[in-house]
DOBATI-172363 format. One record per residue (C-alpha): residue number from 1; residue in three letters; chain; x, y, z. Coordinates in steps of 0.02 Angstrom, whole numbers, plus 50000, padded with zeros to 5 digits. Example, Ala and Ser with C-alpha at 12.3 -4.5 7.8 and 13.67 -1.06 7.14 Angstrom:
1;Ala;A;50615;49775;50390
2;Ser;A;50684;49947;50357
end
This chain:
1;Unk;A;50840;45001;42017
2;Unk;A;50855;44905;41857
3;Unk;A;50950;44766;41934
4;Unk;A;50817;44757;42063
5;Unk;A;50670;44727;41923
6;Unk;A;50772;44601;41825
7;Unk;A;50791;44512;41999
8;Unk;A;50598;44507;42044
9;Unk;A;50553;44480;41876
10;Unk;A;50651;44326;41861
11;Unk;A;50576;44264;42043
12;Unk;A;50402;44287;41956
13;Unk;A;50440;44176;41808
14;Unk;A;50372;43989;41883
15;Unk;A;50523;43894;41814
16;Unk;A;50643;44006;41887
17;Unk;A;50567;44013;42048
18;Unk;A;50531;43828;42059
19;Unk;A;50732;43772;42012
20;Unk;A;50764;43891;42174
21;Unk;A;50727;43820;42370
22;Unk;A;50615;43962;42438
23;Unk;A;50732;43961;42600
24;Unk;A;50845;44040;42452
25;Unk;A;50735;44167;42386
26;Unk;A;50640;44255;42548
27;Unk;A;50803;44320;42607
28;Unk;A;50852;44399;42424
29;Unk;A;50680;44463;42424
30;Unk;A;50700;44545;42610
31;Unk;A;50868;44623;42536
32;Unk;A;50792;44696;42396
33;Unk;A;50677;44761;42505
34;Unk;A;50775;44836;42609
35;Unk;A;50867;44916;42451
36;Unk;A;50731;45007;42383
37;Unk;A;50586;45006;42490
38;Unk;A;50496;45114;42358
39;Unk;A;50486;44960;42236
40;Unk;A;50360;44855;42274
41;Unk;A;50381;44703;42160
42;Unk;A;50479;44606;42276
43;Unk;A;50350;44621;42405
44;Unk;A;50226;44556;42305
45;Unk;A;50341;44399;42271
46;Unk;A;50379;44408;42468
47;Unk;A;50192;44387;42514
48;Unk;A;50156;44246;42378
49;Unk;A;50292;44156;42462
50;Unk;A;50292;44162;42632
51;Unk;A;50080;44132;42596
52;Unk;A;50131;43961;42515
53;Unk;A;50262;43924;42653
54;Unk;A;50101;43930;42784
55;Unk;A;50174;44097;42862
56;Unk;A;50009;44170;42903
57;Unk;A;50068;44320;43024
58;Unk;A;50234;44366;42915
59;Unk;A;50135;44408;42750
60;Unk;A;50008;44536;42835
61;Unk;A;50161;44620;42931
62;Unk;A;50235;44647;42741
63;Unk;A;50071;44701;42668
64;Unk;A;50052;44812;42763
65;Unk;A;50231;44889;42755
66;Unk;A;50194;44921;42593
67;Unk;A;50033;45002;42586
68;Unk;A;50097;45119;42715
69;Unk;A;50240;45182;42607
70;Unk;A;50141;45204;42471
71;Unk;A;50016;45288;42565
72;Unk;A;50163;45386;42636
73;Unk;A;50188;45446;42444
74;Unk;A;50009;45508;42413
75;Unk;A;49926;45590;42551
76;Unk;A;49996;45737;42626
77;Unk;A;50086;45758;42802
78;Unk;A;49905;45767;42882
79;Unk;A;49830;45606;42780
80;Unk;A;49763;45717;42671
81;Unk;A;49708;45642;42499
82;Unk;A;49770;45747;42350
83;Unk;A;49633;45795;42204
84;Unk;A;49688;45714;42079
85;Unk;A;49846;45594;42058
86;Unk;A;49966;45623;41907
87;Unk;A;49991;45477;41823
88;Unk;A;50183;45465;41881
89;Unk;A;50121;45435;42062
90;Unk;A;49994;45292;42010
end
């Protein structure tokens, strides 16, 4: 987990991610992904880029991946929205 937030956090830093080709980067990013889909830095670094690349359809698809596992971690198995969240879950 660690490793994965040094990773995205370097990505975020401008000169970092500007010394890098971006044909470089998405794929790291989808690995990471794929790692821990519960970590959602590196999709926020995924949708910046692929949004810059002109990707239109590929950002939304990713977006939306993510909001449904973190939905997945709130609500209960009927969609149910808890009372209150703890601030562990936020």
């Amino acid at each position: 987990m660690r490793k994965i937030q040094i990773c995205s956090i370097l990505i975020k830093s401008s000169n970092f991610a500007d010394s890098i080709p971006q044909f470089l980067i998405i794929p790291r990013l989808k690995k990471l992904i794929q790692k821990d889909s519960t970590y959602f830095e590196p999709y926020n670094s995924l949708v910046d880029l692929l949004m810059l690349s002109g990707k239109e359809s590929d950002p939304i698809g990713y977006i939306n991946q993510a909001f449904r596992r973190e939905l997945s971690r709130i609500v209960d198995k009927n969609g149910n929205w808890p009372d209150g969240l703890k601030w562990s879950i936020i």
